[in-house]
C-alpha positions, 0 to 999 in steps of 0.5 A, spaced: 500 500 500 505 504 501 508 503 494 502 507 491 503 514 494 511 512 492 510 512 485 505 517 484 510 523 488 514 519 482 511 520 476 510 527 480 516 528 479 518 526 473 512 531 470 516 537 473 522 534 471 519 535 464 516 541 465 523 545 468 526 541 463 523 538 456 530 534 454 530 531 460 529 523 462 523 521 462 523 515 466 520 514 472 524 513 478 520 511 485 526 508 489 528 513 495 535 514 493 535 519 487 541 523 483 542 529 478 547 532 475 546 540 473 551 544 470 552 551 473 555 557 470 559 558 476 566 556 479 567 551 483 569 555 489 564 559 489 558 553 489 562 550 495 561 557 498 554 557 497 551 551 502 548 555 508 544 557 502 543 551 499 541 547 506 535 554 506 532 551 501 531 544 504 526 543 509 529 544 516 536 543 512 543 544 514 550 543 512 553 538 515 560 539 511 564 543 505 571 539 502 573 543 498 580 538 496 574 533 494 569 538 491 564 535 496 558 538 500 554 534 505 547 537 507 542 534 512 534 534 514 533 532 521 528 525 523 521 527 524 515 524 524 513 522 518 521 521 515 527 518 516 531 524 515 535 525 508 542 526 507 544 531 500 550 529 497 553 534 492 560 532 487 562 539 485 566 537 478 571 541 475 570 547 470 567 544 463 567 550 458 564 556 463 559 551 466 561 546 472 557 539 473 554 538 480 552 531 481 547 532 487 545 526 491 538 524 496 537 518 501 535 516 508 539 518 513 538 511 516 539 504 512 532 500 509 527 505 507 523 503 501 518 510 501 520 516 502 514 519 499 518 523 494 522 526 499 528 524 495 526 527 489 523 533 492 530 535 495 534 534 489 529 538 485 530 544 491 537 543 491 538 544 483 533 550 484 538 553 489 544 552 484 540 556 478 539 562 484 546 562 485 548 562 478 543 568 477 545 572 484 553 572 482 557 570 488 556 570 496 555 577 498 553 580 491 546 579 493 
């Protein structure tokens, strides 16, 4: 039973995928682990600078850790009741030609859920959104 509401926030996302982007997969994804890669108009120092931000764009978010060697940044959401609690990856690639590719990343923090709800989509739509503000707004502090 709690496979219907799962595939239905699948589909769900999928259809605003679509709507944001007509080039994108049209595949329906209901497993609760969910990856997209973007490519921002930015540096990646400059990405890596942002996830305060980045973790405001998440319900209840915060940012866990920035390696800027590896490229990475970890943000968060806490447990509550109706959710395990996620953990956001994001993989800051190196500078492809003006646009740099960051692979974000969502699951449950805790091992063995198989329904999130599309909470794991939700996160990787509002984290990719966050990068599209960044690459507008300019660097941190610009404003």
């Amino acid at each position: 039973i709690a496979g219907i509401p799962q595939w239905r926030a699948a589909v769900a996302a999928r259809d605003r995928r679509l709507a944001a982007d007509p080039n994108a997969s049209a595949t329906v994804n209901p497993g609760v682990r969910v990856a997209r890669t973007v490519r921002v108009p930015r540096p990646r120092t400059e990405i890596l600078r942002h996830g305060e931000g980045l973790a405001l764009s998440l319900d209840r978010g915060r940012l866990k850790d920035v390696d800027e060697a590896a490229g990475r940044m970890v943000l968060s959401t806490p447990t509550f009741a109706w959710g395990w609690g996620e953990r956001i990856v994001l993989d800051v690639g190196t500078d492809e030609g003006g646009r740099t590719p960051v692979t974000i990343s969502s699951r449950p923090a805790v091992w063995g859920p198989s329904v999130d709800f599309g909470r794991n989509a939700r996160n990787v739509e509002r984290v990719a959104a966050a990068l599209d503000d960044v690459a507008i707004d300019g660097p941190a502090g610009e404003g």
